[in-house]
GUKOL-539578 format. One line per field, with one value per residue (C-alpha): x, y, z; residue in three letters. Coordinates in steps of 0.001 Angstrom, whole numbers. Each point is the difference from the previous one (the first is absolute). Layout:
REM residues N
x <- X|...
y <- Y|...
z <- Z|...
r <- ala|...
REM end
This chain:
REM residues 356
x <- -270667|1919|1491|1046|-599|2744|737|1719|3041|2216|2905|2861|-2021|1091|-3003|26|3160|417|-448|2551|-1842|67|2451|-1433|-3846|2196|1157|-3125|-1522|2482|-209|-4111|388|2057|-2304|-2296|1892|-106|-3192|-662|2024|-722|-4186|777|-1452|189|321|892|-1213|2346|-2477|2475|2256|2081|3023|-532|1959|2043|1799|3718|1458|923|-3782|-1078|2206|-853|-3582|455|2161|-3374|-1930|2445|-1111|-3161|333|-3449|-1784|-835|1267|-1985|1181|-1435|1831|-1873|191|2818|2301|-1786|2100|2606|2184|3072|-1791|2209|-3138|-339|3110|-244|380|-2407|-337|-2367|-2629|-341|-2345|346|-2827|2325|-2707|-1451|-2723|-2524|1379|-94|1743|-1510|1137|-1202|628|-2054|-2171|-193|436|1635|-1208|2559|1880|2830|406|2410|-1435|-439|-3909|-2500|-3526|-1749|-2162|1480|-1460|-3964|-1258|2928|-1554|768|-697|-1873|2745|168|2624|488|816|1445|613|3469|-763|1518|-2136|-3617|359|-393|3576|971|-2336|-3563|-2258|-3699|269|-3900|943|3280|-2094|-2379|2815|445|3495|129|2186|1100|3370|657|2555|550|-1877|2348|-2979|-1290|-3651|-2455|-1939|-1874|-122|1624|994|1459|2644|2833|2540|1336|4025|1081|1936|-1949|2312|-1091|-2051|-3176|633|-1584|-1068|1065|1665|603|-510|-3532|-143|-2962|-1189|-1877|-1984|1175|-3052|-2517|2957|-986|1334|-918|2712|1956|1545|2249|3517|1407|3619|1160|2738|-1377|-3286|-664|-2515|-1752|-522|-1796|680|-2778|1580|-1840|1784|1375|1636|4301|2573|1483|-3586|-887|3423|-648|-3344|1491|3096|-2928|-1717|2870|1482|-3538|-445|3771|3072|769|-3413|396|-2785|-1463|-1381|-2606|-442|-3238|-2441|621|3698|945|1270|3149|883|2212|364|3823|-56|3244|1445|-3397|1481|3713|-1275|-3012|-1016|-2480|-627|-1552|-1658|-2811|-896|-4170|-217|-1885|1329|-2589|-506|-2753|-611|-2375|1572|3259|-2731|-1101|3822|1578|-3462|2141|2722|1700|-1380|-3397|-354|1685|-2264|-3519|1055|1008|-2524|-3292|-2213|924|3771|1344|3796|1787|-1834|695|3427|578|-2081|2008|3266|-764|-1016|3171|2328|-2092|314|3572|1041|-2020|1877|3263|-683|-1154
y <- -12074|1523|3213|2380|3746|2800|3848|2932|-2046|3147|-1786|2515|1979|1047|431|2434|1648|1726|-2771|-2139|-3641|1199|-1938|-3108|1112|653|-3706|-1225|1358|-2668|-2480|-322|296|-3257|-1917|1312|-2302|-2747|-501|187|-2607|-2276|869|-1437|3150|206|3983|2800|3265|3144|3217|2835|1341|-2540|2328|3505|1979|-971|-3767|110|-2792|-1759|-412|-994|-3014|-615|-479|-2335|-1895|-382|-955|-2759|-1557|-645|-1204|-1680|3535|2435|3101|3462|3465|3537|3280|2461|3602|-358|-2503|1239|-963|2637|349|-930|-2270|-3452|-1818|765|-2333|-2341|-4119|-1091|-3667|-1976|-183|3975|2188|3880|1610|3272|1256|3301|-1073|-3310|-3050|-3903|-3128|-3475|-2913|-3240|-2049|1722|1315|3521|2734|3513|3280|3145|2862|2119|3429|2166|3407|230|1132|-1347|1601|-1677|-3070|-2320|-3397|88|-440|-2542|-2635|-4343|-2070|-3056|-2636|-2487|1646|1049|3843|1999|3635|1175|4389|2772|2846|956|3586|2707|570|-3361|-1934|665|-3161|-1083|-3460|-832|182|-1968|-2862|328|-720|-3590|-63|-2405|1497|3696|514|3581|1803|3422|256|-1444|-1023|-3073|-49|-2245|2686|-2595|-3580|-2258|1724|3454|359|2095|-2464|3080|420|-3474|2581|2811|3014|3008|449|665|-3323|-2342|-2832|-3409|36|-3071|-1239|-1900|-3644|-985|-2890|221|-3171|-969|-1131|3206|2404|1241|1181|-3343|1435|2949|481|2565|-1291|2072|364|3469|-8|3036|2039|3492|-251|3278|237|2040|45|1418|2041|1889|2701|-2491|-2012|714|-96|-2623|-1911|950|-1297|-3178|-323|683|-2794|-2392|379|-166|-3165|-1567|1029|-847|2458|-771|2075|3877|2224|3177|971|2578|1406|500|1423|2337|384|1827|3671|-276|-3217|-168|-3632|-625|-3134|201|-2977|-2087|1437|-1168|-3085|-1110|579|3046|2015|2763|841|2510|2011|810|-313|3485|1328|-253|3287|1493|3286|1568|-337|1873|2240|813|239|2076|2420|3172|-1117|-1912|-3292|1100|2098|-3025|-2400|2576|659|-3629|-2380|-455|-3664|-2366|1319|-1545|-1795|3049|2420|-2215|-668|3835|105|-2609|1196|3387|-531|-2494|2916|2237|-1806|-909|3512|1093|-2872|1361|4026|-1032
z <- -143965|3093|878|2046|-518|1525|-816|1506|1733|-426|-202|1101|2159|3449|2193|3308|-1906|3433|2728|887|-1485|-2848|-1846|1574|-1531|-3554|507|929|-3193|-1772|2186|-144|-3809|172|1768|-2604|-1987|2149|306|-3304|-308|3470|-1668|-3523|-1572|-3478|-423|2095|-967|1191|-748|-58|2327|499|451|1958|-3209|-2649|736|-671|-1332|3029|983|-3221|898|3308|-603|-3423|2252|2011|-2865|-842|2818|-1374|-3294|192|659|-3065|1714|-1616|1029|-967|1027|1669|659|2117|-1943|-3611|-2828|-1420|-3303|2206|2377|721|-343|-4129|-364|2583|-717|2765|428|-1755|2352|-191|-2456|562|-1726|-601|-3077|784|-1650|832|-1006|1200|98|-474|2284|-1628|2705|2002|-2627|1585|-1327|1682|-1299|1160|-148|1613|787|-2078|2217|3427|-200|-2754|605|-2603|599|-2422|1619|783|-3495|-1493|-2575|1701|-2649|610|-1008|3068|1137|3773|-207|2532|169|1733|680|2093|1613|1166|670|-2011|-1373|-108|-2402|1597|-856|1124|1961|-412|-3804|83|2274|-3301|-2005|-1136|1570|2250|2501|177|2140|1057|1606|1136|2593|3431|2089|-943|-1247|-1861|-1663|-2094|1877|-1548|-2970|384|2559|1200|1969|1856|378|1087|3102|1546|-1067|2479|3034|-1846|-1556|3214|-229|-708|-3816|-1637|-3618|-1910|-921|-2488|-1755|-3696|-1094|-3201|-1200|1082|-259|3028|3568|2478|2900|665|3849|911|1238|3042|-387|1425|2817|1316|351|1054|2854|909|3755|2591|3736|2586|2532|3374|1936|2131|-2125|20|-2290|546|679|-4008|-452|1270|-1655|-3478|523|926|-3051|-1966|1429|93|-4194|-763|99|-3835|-874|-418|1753|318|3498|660|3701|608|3510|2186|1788|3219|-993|1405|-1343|-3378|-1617|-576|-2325|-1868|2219|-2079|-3446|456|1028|-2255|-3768|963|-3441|1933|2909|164|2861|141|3633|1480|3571|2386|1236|1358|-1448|2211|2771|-1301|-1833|4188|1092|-3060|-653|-886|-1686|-3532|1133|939|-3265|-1845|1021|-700|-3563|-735|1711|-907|-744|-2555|-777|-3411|842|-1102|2154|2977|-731|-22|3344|2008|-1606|1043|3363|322|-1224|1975|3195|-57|-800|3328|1503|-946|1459|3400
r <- unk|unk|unk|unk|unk|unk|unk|unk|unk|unk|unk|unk|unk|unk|unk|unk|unk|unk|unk|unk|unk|unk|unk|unk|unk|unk|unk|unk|unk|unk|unk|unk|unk|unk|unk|unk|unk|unk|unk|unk|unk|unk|unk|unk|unk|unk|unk|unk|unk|unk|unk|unk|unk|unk|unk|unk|unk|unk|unk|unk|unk|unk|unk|unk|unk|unk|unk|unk|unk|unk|unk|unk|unk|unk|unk|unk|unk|unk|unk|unk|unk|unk|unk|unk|unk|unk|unk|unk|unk|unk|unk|unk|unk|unk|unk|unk|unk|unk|unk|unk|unk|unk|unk|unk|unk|unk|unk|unk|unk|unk|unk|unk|unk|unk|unk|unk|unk|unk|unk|unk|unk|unk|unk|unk|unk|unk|unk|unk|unk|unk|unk|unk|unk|unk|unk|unk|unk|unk|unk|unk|unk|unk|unk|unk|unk|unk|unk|unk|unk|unk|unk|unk|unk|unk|unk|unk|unk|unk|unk|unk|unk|unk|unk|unk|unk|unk|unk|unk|unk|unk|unk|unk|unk|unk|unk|unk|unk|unk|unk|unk|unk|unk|unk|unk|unk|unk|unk|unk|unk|unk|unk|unk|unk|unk|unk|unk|unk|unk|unk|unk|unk|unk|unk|unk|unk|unk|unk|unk|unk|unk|unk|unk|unk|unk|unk|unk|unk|unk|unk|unk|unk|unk|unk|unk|unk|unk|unk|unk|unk|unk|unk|unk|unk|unk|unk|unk|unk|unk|unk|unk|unk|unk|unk|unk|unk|unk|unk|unk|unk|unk|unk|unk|unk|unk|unk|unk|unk|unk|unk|unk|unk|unk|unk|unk|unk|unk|unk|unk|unk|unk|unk|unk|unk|unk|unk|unk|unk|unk|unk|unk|unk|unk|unk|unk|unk|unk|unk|unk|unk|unk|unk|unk|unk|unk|unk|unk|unk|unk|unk|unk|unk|unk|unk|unk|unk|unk|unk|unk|unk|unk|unk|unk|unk|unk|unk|unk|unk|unk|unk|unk|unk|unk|unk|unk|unk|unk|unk|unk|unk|unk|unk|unk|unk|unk|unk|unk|unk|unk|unk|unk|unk|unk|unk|unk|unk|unk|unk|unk|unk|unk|unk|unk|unk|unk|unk|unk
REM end
């Protein structure tokens, strides 16, 4: 038996609401869900397993449709979709009267409940959300009965107020596979049998990392896990960066450097840059051309102005800077406290600069 294991697609969300891709990442989060679907099909998998948030918030109509007309496409695939926190079932939701396709079970129940595919003989043990937190652990101690059937768990959560579980006890478990969502990173936390895929589209900077979707094999005749490989699919990935600077290095020099890395990575990625060493004091980095021009998240300043405090201590004795720098400095300063040093001093200095 194949399949391939998803959550947390967040269809209809916008990442980096306030950066200019950011209709092209909201694209991209449909665009990697569709070739979700075709390799599914191009893999001859006989399920796919969608483990809550498949929408961001409550689908309207029109998206309820636009993703059955994906799962038409793969008539030969036993599509099975929980709702999550995020897309949790409601009274009004569109999903309660929905005519998917035939291909498509939605376990909607609040409460555990599972469907039997005969051809496959598997079968899938779920249930949705109908509030956006459940603290309980509903899932480590669930009874599998020893039928010869392959049974698979479909569950949403893994911290404390949404549906906290034990893995070591759900790898006990006589399911043969446990698919998870929730949690957007991917992770194996029990190899091969408890896994989070991860959202199939990183979805915020803290999200780095390739993302991608699982792809498993169970033996039909040991019921077991024999292969499970994750699939990378994302368009995009957050890389976190750091750039070493000296107090010679220029503007436009760190400039340079950062284009470099980018072009050498791929423009398409999204990063976050942190400037780190020691700069020249009179140097400020002016890297809003890099910005306009690239996907750059943020850019984070830790570089420390070289200055060298005793010999302004010798020159400014008597005055602001001199006392400044006594009642600040002294051996291993925390970040703050030297932050507040070479901020001072800067202010400090320039002010001087200003009067004479």
């Amino acid at each position: 038996m194949k399949f391939i294991h998803t959550a947390d697609v967040h269809w209809g969300f916008s990442p980096d609401s306030s950066k200019p891709w950011s209709r092209e990442r909201a694209q991209a989060v449909k665009d990697t869900f569709a070739q979700i679907i075709t390799k599914a099909r191009d893999m001859e998998v006989d399920f796919l397993f969608i483990c809550g948030d498949l929408f961001h918030r409550q689908p309207l109509l029109k998206d309820l449709k636009e993703l059955n007309y994906l799962f038409s496409t793969i008539p030969f695939v036993h599509v099975v979709i929980i709702a999550g926190n995020h897309d949790r079932i409601r009274p009004n939701s569109c999903v309660n009267s929905f005519s998917w396709c035939s291909n498509v079970t939605y376990l909607v129940g609040e409460e555990l409940q599972s469907v039997y595919f005969e051809d496959c003989n598997a079968e899938i043990h779920g249930f949705s959300y109908h509030t956006s937190e459940i603290h309980k652990n509903r899932i480590d101690s669930l009874l599998v009965p020893s039928d010869g059937r392959i049974h698979i768990l479909m569950a949403h959560g893994g911290d404390a107020s949404h549906l906290p579980f034990n893995a070591e006890a759900l790898a006990a478990s006589k399911f043969s596979y446990v698919a998870l969502g929730h949690v957007h990173k991917p992770a194996v936390l029990v190899n091969p049998k408890v896994v989070y895929p991860g959202s199939p589209e990183p979805l915020d900077k803290t999200e780095v990392g390739n993302h991608g979707v699982y792809y498993g094999e169970i033996s039909p005749g040991t019921h077991q896990v024999e292969a499970l490989k994750f699939l990378p699919l994302c368009k995009s990935q957050y890389i976190p960066l750091a750039v070493n600077i000296t107090p010679q290095t220029t503007s436009m020099e760190l400039e340079l450097k950062i284009s470099q890395v980018i072009n050498m990575k791929g423009s398409h990625h999204i990063y976050r840059f942190r400037i780190r060493g020691m700069r020249n004091p009179d140097v400020e980095f002016d890297l809003e051309n890099l910005t306009a021009k690239y996907r750059i998240s943020e850019i984070v300043d830790e570089s420390e102005p070289e200055y060298d405090f005793n010999a302004l201590f010798a020159e400014h004795p008597g005055d602001m800077i001199g006392f400044y720098i006594s009642a600040l400095q002294k051996p291993d300063m925390s970040p703050v406290e030297k932050k507040a040093l070479y901020y001072g001093i800067h202010a400090l200095l320039h002010t001087t600069d200003e009067r004479s």
